[in-house]
N, CA, C and O atoms as a printed pandas DataFrame, in Angstrom:
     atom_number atom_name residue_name chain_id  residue_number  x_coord  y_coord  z_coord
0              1         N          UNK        A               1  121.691   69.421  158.415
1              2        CA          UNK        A               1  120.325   69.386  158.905
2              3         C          UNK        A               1  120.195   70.034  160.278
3              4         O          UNK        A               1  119.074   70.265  160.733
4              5         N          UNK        A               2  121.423   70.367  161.027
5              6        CA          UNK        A               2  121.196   70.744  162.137
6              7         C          UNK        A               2  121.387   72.298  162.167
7              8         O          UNK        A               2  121.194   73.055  163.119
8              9         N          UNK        A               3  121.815   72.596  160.889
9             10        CA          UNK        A               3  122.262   74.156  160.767
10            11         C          UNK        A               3  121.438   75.017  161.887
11            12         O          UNK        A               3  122.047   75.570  162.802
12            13         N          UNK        A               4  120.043   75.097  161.762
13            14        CA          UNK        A               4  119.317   75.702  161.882
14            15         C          UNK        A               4  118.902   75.521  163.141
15            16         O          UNK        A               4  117.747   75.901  163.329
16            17         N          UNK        A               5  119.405   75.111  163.983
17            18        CA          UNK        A               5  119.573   75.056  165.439
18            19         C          UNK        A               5  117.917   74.657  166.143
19            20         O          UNK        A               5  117.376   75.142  167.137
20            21         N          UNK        A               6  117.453   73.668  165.249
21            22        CA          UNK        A               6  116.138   73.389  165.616
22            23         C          UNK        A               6  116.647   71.733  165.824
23            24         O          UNK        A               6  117.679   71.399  165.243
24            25         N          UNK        A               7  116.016   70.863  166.534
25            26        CA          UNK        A               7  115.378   69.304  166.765
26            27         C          UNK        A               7  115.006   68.721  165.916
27            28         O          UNK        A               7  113.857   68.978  165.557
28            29         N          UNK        A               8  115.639   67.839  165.300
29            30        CA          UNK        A               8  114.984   67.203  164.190
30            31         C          UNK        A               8  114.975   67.578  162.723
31            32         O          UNK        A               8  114.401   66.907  161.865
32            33         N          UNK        A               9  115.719   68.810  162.467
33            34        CA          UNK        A               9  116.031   69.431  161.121
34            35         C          UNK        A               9  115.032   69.651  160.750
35            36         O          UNK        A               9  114.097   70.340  161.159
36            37         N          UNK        A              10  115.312   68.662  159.398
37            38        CA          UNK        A              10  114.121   68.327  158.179
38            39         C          UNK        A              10  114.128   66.834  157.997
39            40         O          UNK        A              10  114.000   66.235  156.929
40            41         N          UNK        A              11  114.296   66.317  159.202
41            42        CA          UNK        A              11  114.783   64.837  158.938
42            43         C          UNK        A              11  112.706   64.165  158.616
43            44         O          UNK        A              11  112.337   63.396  157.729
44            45         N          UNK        A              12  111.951   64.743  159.548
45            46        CA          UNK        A              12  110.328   64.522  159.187
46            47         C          UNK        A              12  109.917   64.593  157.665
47            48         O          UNK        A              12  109.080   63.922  157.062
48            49         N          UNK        A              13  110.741   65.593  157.223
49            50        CA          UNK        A              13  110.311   65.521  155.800
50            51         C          UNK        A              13  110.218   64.419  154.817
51            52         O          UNK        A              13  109.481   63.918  153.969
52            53         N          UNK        A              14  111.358   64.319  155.390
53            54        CA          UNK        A              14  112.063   62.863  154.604
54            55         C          UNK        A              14  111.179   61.794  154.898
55            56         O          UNK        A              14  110.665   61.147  153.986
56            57         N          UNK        A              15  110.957   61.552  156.103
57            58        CA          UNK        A              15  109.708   60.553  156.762
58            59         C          UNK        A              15  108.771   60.718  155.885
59            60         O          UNK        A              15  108.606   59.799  155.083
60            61         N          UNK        A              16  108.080   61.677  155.811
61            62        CA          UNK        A              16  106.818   61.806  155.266
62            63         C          UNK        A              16  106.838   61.625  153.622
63            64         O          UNK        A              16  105.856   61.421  152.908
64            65         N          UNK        A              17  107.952   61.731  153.292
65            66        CA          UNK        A              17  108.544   61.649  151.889
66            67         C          UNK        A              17  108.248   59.870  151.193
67            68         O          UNK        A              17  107.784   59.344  150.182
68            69         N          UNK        A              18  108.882   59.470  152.534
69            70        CA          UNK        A              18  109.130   57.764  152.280
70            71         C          UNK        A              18  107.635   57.534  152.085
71            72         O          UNK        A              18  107.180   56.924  151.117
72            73         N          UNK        A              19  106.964   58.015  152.977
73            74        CA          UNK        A              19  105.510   56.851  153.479
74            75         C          UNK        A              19  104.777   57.438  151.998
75            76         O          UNK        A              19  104.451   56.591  151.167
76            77         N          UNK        A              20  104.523   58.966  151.692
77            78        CA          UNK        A              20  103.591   59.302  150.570
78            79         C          UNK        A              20  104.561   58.115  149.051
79            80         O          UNK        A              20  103.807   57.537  148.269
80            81         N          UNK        A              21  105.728   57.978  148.910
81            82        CA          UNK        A              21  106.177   57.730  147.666
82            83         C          UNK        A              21  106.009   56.169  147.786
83            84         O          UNK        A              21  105.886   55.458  146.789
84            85         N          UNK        A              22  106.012   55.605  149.282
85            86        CA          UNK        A              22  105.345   54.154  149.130
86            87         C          UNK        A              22  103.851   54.102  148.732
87            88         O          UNK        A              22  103.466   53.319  147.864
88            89         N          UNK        A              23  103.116   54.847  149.301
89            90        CA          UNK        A              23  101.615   55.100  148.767
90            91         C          UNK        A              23  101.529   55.076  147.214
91            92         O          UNK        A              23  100.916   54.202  146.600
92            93         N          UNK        A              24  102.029   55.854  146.776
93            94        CA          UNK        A              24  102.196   56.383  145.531
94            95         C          UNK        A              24  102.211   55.159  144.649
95            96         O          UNK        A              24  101.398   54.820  143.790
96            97         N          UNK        A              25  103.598   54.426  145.158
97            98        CA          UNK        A              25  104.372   53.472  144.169
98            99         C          UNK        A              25  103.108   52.068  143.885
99           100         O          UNK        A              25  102.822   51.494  142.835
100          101         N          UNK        A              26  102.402   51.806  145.733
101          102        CA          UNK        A              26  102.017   50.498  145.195
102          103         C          UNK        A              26  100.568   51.319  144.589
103          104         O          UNK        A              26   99.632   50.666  144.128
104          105         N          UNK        A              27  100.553   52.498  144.650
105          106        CA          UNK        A              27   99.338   52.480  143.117
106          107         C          UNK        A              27   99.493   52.256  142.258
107          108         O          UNK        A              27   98.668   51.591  141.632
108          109         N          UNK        A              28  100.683   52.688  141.698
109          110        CA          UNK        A              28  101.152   52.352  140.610
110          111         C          UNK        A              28  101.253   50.960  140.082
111          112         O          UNK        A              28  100.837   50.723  138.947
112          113         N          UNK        A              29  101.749   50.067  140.786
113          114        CA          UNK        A              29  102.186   48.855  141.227
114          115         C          UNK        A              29  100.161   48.076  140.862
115          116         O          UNK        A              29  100.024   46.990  140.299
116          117         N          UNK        A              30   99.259   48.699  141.204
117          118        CA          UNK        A              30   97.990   48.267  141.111
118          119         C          UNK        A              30   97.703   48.361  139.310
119          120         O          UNK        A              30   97.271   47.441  138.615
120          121         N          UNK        A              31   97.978   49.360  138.975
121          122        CA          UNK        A              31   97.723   50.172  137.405
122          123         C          UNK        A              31   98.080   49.261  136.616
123          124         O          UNK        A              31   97.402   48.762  135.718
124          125         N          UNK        A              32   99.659   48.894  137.060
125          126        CA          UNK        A              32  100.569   48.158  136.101
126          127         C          UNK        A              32  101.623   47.242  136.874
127          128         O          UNK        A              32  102.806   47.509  137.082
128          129         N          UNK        A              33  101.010   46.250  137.199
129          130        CA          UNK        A              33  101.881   45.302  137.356
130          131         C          UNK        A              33  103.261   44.807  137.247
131          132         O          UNK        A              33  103.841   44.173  138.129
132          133         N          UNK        A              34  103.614   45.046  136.420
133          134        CA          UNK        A              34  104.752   44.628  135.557
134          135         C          UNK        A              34  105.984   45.725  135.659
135          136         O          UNK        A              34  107.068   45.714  135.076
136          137         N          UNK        A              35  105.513   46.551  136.478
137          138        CA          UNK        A              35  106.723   47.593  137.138
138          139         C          UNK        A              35  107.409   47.334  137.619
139          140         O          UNK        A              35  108.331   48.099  137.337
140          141         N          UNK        A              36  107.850   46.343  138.618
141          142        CA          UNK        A              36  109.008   45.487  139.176
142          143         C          UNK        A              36  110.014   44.979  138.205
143          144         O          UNK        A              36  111.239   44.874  138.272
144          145         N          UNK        A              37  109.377   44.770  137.531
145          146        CA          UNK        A              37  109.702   43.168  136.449
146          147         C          UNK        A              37  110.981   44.513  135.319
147          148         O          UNK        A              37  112.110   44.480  134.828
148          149         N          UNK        A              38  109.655   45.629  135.449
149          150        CA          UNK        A              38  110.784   46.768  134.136
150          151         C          UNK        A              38  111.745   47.019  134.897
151          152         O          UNK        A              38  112.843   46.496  134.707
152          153         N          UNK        A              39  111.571   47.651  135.648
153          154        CA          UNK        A              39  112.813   48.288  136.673
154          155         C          UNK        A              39  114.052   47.308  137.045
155          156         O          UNK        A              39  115.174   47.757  137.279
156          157         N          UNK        A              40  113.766   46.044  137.072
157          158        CA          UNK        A              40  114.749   44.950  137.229
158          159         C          UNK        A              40  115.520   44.904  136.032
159          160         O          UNK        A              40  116.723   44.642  136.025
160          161         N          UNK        A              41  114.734   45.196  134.859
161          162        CA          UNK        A              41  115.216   45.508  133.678
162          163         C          UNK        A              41  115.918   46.930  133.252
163          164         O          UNK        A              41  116.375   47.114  132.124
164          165         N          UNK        A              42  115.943   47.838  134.222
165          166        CA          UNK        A              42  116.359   49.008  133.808
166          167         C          UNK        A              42  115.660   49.877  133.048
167          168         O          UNK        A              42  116.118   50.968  132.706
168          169         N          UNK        A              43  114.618   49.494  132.765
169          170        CA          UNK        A              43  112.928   50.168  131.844
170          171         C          UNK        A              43  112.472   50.830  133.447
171          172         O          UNK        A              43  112.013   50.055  134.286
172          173         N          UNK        A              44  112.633   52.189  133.739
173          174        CA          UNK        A              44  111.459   53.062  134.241
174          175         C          UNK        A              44  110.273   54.125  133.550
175          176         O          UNK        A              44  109.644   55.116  133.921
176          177         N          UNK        A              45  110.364   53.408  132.502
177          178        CA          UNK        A              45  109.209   54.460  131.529
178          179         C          UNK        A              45  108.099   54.664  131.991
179          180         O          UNK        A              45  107.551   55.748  132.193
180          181         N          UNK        A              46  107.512   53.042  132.281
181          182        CA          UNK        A              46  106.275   52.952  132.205
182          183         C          UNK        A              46  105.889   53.736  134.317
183          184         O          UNK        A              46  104.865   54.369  134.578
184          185         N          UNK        A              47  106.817   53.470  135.209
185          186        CA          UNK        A              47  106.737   53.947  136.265
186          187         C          UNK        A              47  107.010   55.774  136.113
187          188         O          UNK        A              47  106.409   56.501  136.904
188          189         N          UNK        A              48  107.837   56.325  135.173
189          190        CA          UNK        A              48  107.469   57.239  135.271
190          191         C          UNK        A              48  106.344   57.840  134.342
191          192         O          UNK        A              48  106.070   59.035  134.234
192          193         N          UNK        A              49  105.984   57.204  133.952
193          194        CA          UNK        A              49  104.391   57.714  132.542
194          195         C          UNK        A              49  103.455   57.785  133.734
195          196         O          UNK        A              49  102.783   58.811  133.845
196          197         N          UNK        A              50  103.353   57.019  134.456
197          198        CA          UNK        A              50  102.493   56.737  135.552
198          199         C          UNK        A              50  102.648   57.841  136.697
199          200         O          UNK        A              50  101.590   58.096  137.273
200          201         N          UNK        A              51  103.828   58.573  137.151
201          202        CA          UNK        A              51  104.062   59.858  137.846
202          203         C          UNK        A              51  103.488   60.890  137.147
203          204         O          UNK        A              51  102.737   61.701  137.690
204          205         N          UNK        A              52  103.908   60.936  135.491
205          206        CA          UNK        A              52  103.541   62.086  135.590
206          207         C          UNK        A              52  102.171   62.352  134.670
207          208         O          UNK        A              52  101.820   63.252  133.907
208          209         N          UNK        A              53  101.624   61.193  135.105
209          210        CA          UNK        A              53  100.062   61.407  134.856
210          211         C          UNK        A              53   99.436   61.817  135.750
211          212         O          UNK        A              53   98.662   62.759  135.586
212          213         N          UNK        A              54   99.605   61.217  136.937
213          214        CA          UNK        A              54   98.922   60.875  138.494
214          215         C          UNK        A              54   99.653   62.078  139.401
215          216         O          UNK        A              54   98.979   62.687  140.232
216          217         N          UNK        A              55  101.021   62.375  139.203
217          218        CA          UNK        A              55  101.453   63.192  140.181
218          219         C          UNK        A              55  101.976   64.243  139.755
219          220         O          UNK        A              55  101.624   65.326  140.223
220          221         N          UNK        A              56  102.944   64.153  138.760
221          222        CA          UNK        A              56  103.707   65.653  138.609
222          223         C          UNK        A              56  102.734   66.740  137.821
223          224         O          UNK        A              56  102.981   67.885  138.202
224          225         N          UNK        A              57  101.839   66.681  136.961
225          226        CA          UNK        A              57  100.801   67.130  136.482
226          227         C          UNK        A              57  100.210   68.048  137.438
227          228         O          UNK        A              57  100.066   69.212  137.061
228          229         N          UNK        A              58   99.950   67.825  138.263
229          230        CA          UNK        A              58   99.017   68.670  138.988
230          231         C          UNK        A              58  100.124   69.901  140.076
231          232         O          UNK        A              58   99.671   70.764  140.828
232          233         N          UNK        A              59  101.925   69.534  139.770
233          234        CA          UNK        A              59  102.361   70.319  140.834
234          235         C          UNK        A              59  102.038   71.005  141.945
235          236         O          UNK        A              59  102.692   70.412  142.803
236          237         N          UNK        A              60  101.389   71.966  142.546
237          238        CA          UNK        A              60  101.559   72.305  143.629
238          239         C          UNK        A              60  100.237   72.689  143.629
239          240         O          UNK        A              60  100.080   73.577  144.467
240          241         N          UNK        A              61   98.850   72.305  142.847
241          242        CA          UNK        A              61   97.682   72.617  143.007
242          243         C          UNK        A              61   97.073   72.504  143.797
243          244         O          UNK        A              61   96.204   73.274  144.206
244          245         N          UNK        A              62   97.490   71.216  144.305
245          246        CA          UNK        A              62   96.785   70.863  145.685
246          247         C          UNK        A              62   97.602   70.050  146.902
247          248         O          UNK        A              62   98.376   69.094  146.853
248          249         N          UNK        A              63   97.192   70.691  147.795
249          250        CA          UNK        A              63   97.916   70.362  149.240
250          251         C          UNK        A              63   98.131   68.346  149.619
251          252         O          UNK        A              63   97.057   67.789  149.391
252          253         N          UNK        A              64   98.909   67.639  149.959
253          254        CA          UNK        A              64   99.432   66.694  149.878
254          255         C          UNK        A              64   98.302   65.572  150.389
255          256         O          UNK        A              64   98.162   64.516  149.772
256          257         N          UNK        A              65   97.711   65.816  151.273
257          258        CA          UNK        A              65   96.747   64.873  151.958
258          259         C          UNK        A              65   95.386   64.913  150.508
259          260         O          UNK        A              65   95.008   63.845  150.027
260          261         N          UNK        A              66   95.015   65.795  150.176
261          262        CA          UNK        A              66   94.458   66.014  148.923
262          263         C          UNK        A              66   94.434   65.186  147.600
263          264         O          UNK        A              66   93.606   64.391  147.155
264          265         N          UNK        A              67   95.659   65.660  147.111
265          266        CA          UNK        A              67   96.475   64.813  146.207
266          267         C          UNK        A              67   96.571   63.272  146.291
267          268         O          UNK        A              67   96.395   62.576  145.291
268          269         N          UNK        A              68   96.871   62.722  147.587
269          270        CA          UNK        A              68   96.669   61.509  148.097
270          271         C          UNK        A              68   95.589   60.468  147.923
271          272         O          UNK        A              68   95.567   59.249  147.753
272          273         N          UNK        A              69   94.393   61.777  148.071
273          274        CA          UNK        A              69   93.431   61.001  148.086
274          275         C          UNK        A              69   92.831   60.741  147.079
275          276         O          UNK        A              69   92.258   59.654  146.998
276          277         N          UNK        A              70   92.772   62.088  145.534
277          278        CA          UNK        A              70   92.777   61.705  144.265
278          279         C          UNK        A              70   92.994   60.694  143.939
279          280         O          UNK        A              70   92.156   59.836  143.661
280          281         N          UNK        A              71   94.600   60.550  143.894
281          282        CA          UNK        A              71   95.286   59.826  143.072
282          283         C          UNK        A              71   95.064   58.141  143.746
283          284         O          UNK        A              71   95.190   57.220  142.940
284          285         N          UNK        A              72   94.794   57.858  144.964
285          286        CA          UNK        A              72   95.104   56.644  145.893
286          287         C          UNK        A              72   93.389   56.309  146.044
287          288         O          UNK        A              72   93.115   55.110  146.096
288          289         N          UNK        A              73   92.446   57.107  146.101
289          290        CA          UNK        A              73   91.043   56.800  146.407
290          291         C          UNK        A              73   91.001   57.095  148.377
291          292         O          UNK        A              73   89.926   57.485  148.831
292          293         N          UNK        A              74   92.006   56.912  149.216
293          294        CA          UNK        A              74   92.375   56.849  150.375
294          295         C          UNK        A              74   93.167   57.568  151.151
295          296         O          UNK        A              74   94.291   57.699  150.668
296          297         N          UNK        A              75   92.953   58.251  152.506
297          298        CA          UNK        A              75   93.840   59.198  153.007
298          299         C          UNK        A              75   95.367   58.768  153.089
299          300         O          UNK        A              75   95.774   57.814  152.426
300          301         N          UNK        A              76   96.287   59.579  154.012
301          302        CA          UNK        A              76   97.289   59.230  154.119
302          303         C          UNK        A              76   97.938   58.357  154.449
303          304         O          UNK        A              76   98.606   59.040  155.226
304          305         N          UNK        A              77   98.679   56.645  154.629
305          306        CA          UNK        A              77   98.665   56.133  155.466
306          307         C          UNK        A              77  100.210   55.117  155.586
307          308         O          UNK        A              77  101.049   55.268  154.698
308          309         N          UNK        A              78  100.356   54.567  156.214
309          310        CA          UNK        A              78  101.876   54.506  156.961
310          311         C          UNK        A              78  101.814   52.921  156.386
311          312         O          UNK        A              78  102.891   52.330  156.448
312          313         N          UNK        A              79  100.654   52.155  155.823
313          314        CA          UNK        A              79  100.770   50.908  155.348
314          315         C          UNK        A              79  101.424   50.090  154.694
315          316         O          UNK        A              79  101.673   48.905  154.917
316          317         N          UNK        A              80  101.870   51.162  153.366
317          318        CA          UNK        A              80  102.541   50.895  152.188
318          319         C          UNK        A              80  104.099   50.858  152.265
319          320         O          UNK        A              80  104.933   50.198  151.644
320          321         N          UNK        A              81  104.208   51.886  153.340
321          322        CA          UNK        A              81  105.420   51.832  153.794
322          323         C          UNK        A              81  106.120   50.798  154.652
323          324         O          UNK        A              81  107.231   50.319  154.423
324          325         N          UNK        A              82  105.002   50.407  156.074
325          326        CA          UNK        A              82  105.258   49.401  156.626
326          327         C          UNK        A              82  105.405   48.246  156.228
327          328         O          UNK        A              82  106.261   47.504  156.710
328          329         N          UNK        A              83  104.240   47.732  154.858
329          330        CA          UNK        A              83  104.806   46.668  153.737
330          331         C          UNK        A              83  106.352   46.869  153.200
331          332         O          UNK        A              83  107.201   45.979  153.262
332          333         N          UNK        A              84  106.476   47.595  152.903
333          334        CA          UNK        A              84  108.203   47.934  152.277
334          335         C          UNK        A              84  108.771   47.576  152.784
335          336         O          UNK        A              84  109.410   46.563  152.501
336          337         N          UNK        A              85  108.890   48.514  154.308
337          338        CA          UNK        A              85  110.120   48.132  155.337
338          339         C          UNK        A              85  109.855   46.509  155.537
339          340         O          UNK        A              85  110.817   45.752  155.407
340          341         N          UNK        A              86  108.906   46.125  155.768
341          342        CA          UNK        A              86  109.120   44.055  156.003
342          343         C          UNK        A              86  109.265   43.421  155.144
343          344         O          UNK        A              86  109.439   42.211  155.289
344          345         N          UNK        A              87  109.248   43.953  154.054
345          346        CA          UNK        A              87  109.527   43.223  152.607
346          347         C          UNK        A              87  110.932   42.974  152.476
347          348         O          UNK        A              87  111.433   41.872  152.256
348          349         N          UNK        A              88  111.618   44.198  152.644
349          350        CA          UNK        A              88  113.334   44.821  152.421
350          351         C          UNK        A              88  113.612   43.834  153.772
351          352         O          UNK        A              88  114.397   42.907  153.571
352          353         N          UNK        A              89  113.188   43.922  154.767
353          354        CA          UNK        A              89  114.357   44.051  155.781
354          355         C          UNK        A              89  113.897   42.931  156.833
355          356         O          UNK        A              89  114.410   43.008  157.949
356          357         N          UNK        A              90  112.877   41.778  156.562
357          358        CA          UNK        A              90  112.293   40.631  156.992
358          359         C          UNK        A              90  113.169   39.675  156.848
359          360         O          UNK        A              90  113.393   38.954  157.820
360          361         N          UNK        A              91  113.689   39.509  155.915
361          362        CA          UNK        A              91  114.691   38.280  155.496
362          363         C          UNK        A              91  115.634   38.352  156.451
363          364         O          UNK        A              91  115.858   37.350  157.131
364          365         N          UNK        A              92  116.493   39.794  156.711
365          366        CA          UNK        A              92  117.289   40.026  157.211
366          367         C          UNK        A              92  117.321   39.960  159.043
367          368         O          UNK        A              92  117.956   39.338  159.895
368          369         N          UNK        A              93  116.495   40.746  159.021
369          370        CA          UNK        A              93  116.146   40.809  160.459
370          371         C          UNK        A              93  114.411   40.242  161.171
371          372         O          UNK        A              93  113.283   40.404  160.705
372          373         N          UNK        A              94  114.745   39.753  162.082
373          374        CA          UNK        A              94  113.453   38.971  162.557
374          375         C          UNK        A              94  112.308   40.249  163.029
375          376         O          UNK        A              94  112.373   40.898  164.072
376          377         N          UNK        A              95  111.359   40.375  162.039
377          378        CA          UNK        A              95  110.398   41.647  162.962
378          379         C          UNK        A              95  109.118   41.040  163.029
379          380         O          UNK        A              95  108.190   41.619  163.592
């Protein structure tokens, strides 16, 4: 990541990666409930039927903040993610 003799690589990408695929997920998570419950089970069907209705479909048609707002009703936002991270890592550590 540092090849390229820039600050920060592509490490932002990745950032921005996390927060849109938390967005993403608890839509999904709204649609169909019972997505936790499969995945605990080793069933990702129904989570990916749900990608590639909502997301991979449209590939690169439209620019990301866009897409977001289609698919979510709502702009971009750091919420879904911040739920995650205290979900995962609350038990563990006091935040």
């Amino acid at each position: 990541h540092w090849y390229a003799g820039t600050i920060g690589g592509s490490f932002q990408g990745y950032t921005l990666g996390n927060i849109l695929s938390a967005q993403f997920y608890a839509e999904a998570l709204k649609a169909h409930p019972s997505i936790e419950d499969k995945i605990a089970a080793g069933n990702f069907q129904t989570l990916h039927s749900w990608l590639k209705e909502n997301i991979y479909t449209h590939g690169r048609k439209f620019q990301a903040d866009v897409l977001v707002q289609k698919v979510t009703g709502a702009s971009i936002t750091i919420d879904p993610y911040l739920h995650y991270l205290e979900t995962k890592y609350g038990e563990i550590y006091p935040i």
